[in-house]
N, CA and C atoms as a LAMMPS dump frame, in Angstrom:
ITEM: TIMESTEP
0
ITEM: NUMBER OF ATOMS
342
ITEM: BOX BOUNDS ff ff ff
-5.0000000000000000e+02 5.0000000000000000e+02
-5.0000000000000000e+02 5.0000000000000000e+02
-5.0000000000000000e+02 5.0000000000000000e+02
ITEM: ATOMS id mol type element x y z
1 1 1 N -325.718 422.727 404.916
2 1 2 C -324.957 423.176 403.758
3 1 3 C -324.225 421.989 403.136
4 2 1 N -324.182 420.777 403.818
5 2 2 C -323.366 419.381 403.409
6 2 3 C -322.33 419.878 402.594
7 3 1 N -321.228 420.656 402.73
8 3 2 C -319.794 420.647 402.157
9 3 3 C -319.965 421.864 401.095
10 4 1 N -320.832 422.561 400.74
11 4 2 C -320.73 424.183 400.254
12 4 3 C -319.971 424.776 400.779
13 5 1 N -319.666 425.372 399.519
14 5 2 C -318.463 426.669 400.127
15 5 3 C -319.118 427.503 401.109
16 6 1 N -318.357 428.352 401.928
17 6 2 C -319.105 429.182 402.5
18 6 3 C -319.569 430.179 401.982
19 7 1 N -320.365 430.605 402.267
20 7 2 C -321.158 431.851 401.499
21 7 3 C -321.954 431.636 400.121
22 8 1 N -322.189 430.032 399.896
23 8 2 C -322.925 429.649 398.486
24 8 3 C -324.246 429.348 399.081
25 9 1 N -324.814 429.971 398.183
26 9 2 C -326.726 429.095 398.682
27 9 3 C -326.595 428.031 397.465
28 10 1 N -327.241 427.297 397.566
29 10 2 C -327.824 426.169 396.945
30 10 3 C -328.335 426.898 395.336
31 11 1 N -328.95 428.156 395.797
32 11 2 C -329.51 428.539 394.49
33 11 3 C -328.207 429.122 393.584
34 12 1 N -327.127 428.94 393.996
35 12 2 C -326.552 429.768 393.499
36 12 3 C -325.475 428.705 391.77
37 13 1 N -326.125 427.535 391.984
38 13 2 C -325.683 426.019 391.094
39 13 3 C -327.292 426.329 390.399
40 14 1 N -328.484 426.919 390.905
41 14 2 C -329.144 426.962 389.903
42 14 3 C -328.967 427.142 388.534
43 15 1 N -329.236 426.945 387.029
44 15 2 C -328.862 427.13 385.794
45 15 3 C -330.004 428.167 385.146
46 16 1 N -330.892 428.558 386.224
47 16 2 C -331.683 429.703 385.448
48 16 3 C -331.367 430.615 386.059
49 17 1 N -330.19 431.172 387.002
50 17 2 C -330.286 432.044 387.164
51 17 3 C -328.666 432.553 386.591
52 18 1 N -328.301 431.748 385.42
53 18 2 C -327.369 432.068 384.835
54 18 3 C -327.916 433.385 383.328
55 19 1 N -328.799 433.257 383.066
56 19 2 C -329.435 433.946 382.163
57 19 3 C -329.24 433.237 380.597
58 20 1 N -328.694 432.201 380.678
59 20 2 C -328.352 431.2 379.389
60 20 3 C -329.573 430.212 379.051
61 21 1 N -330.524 430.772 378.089
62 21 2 C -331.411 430.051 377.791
63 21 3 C -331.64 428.268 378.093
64 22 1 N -332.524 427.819 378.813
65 22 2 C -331.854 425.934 379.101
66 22 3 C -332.806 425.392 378.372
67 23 1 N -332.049 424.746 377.485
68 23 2 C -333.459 423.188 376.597
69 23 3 C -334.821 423.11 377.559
70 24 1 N -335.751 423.499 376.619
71 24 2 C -337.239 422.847 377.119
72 24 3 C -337.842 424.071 378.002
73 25 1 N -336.629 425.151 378.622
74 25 2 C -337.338 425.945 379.093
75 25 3 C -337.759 426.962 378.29
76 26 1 N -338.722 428.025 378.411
77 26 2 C -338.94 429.354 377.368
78 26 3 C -337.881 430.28 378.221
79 27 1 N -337.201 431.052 377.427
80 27 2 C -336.062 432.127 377.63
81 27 3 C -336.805 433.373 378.107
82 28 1 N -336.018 433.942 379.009
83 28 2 C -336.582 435.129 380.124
84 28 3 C -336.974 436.073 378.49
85 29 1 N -337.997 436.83 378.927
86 29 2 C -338.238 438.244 377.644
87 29 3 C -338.403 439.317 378.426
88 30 1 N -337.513 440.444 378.757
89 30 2 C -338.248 441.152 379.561
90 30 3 C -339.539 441.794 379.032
91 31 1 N -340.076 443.002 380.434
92 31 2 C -341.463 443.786 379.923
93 31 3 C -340.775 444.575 378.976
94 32 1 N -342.41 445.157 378.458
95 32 2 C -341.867 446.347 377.652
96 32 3 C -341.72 447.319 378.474
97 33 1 N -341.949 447.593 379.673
98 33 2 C -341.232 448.659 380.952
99 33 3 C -339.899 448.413 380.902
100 34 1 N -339.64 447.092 381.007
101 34 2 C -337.973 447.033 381.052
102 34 3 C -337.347 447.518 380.148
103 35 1 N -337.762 447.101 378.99
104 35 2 C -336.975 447.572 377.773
105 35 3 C -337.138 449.515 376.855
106 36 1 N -337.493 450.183 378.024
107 36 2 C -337.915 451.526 377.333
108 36 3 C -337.434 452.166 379.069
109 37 1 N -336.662 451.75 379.989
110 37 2 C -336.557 452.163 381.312
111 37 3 C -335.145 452.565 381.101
112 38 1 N -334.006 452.415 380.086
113 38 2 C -333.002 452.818 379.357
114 38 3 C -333.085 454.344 379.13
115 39 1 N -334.458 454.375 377.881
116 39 2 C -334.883 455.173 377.318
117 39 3 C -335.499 456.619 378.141
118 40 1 N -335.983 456.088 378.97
119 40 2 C -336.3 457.061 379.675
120 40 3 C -335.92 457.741 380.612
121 41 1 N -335.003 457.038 380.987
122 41 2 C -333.489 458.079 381.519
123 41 3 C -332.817 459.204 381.231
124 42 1 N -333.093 458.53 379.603
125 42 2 C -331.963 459.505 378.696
126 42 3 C -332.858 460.715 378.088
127 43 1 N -334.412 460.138 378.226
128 43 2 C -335.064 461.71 378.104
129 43 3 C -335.378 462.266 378.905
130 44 1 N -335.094 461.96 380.702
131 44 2 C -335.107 462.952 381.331
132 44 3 C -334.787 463.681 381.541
133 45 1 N -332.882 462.714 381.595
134 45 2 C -331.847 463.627 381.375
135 45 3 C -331.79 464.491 380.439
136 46 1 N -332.066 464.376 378.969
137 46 2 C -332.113 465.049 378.014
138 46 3 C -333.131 466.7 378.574
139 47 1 N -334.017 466.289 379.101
140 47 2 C -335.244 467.648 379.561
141 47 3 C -334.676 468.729 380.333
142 48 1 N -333.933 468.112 381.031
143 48 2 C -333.437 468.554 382.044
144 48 3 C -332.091 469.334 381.623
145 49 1 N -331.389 468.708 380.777
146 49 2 C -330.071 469.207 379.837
147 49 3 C -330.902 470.412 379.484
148 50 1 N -331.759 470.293 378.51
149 50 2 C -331.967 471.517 377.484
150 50 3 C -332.261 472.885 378.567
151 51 1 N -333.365 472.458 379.382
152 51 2 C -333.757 473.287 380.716
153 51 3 C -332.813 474.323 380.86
154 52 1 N -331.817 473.078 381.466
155 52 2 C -330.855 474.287 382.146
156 52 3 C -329.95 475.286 380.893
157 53 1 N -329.57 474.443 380.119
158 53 2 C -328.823 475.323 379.294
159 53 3 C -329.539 476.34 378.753
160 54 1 N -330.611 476.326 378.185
161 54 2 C -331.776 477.215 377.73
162 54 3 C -331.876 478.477 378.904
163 55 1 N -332.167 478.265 380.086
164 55 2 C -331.492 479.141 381.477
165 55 3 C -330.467 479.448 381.475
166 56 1 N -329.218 479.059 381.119
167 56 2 C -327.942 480.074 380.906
168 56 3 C -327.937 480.308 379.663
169 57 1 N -328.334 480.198 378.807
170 57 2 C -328.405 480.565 377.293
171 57 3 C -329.076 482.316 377.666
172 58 1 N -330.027 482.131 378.343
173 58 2 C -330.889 483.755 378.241
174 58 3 C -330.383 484.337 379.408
175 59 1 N -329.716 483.984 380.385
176 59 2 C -328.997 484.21 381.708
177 59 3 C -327.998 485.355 380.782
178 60 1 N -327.062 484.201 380.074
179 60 2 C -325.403 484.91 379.884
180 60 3 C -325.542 485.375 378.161
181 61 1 N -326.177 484.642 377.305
182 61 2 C -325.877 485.182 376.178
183 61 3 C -324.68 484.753 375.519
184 62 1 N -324.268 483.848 376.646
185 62 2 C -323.094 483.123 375.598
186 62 3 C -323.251 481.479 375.415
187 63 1 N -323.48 481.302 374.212
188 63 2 C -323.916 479.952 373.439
189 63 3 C -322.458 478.944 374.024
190 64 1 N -321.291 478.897 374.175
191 64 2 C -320.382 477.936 374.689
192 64 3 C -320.965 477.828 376.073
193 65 1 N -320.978 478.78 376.918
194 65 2 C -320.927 478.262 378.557
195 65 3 C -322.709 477.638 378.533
196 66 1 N -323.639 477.675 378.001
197 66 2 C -324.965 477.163 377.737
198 66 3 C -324.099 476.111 377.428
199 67 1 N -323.7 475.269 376.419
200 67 2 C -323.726 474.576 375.893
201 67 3 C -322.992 473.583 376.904
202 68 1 N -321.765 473.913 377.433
203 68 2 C -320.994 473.261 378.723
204 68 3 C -322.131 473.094 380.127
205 69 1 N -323.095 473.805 380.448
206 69 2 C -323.994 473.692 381.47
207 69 3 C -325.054 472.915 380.841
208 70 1 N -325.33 472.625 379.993
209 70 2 C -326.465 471.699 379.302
210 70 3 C -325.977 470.688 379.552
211 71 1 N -324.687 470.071 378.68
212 71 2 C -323.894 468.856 378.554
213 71 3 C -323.744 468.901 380.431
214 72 1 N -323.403 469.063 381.433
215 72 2 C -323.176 468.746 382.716
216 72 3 C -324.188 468.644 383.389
217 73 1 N -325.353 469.277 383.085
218 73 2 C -326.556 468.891 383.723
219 73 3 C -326.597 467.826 383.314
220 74 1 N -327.108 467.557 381.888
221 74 2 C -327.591 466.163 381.395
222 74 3 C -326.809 464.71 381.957
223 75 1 N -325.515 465.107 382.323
224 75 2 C -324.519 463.519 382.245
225 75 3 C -325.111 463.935 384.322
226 76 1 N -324.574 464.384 384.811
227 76 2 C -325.241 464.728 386.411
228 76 3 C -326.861 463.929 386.737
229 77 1 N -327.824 464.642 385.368
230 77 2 C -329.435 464.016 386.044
231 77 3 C -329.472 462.899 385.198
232 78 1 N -328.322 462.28 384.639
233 78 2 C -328.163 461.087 383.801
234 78 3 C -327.683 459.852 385.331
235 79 1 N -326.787 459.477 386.127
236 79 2 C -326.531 459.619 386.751
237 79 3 C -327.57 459.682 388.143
238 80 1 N -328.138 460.445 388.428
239 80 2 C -328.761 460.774 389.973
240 80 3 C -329.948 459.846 389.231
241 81 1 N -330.512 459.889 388.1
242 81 2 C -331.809 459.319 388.173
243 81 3 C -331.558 457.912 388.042
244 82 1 N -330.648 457.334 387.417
245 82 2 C -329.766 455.516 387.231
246 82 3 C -329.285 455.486 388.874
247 83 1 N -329.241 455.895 389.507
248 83 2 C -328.602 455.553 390.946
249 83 3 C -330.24 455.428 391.366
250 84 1 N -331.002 456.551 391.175
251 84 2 C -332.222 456.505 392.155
252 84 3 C -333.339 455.04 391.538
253 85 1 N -332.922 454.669 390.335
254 85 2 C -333.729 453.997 389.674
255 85 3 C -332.967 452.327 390.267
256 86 1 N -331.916 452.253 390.577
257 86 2 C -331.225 451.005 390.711
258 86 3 C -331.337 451.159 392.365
259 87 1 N -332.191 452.204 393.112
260 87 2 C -332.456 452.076 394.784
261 87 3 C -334.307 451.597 395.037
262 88 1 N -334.555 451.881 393.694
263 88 2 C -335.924 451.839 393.71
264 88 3 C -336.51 449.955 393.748
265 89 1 N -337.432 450.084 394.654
266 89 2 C -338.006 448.599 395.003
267 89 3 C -338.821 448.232 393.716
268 90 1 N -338.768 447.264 393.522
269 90 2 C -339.833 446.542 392.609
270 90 3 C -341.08 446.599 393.004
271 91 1 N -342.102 446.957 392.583
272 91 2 C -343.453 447.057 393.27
273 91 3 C -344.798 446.398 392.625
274 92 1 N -345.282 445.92 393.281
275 92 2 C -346.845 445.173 393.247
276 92 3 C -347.502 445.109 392.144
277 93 1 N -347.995 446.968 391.688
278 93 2 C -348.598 447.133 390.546
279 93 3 C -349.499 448.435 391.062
280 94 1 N -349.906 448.088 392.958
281 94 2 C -350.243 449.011 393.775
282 94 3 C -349.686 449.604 394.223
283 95 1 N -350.05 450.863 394.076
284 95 2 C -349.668 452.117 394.358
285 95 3 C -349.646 452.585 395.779
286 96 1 N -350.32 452.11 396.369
287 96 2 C -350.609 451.969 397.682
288 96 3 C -349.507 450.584 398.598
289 97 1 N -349.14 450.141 397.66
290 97 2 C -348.52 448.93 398.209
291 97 3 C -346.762 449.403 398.34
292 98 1 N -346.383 448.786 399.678
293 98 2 C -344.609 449.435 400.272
294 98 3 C -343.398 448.579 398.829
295 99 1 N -343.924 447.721 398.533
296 99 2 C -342.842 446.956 397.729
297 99 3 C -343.463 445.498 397.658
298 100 1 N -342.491 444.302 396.87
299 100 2 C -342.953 443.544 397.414
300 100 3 C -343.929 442.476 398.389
301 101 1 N -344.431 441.549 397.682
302 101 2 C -345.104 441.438 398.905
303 101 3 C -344.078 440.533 399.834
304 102 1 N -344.771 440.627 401.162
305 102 2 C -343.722 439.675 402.273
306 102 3 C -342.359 441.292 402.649
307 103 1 N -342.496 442.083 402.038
308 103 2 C -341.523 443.488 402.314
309 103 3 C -342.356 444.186 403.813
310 104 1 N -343.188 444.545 403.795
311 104 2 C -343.77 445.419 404.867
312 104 3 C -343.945 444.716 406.004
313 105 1 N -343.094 445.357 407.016
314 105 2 C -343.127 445.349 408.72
315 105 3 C -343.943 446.179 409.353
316 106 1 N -344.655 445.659 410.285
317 106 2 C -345.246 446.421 410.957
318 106 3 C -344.692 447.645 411.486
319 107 1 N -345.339 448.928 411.735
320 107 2 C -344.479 449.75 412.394
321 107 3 C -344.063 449.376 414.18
322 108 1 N -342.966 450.502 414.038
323 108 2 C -342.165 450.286 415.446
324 108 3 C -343.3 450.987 416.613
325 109 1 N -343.467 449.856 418.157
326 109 2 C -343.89 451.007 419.163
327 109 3 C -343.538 452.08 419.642
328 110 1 N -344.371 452.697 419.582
329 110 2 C -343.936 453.862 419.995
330 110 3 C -343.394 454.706 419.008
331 111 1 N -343.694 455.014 417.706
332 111 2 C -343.612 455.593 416.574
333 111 3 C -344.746 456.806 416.377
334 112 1 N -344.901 456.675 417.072
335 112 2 C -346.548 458.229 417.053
336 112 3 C -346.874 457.168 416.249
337 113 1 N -348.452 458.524 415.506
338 113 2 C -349.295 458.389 414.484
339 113 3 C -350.69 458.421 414.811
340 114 1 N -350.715 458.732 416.266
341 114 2 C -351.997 458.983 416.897
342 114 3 C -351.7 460.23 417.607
């Protein structure tokens, strides 16, 4: 570590991983997955909003408490799906593949499977 603070890696004085474009290099662009993975949050949530309220809409017959169970679903599966999406591994491209490559361990002995 020759005189680093503790807890600094070396990469961490890197200048590309500041996200500040550097002379001579080309500037990160994300995918177009990245840039529509916002978007598609907000229409799940949105599906899922109308769903339910549309279900207490013909449930109760009253257009306010629909409208309060729509709005709480939506901000709720707004929420559970941004948590599940920020747990989710980056993956290969294969579908078949655990994550990453260099990610998959062999299984443990003595784990069944026979």
């Amino acid at each position: 570590m020759s005189g680093d603070a503790p807890g600094r890696m070396p990469e961490d004085d890197d200048p590309d991983l500041t996200g500040v474009p550097q002379p001579g290099r080309p500037a990160y662009t994300p995918t177009r997955r990245e840039l529509f993975r916002p978007a598609e949050l907000l229409g799940l949530s949105a599906i899922v909003g109308v769903v339910v309220g549309l279900t207490v809409l013909l449930s109760t017959r009253e257009f306010e408490v629909a409208v309060v169970f729509a709005g709480l679903s939506f901000i709720v599966a707004l929420v559970v799906f941004a948590m599940l999406a920020l747990t989710a591994k980056p993956g290969t491209g294969d579908p078949g593949s655990p994550g990453r490559p260099g990610d998959h361990r062999p299984p443990r002995a003595g784990s069944g499977g026979h």
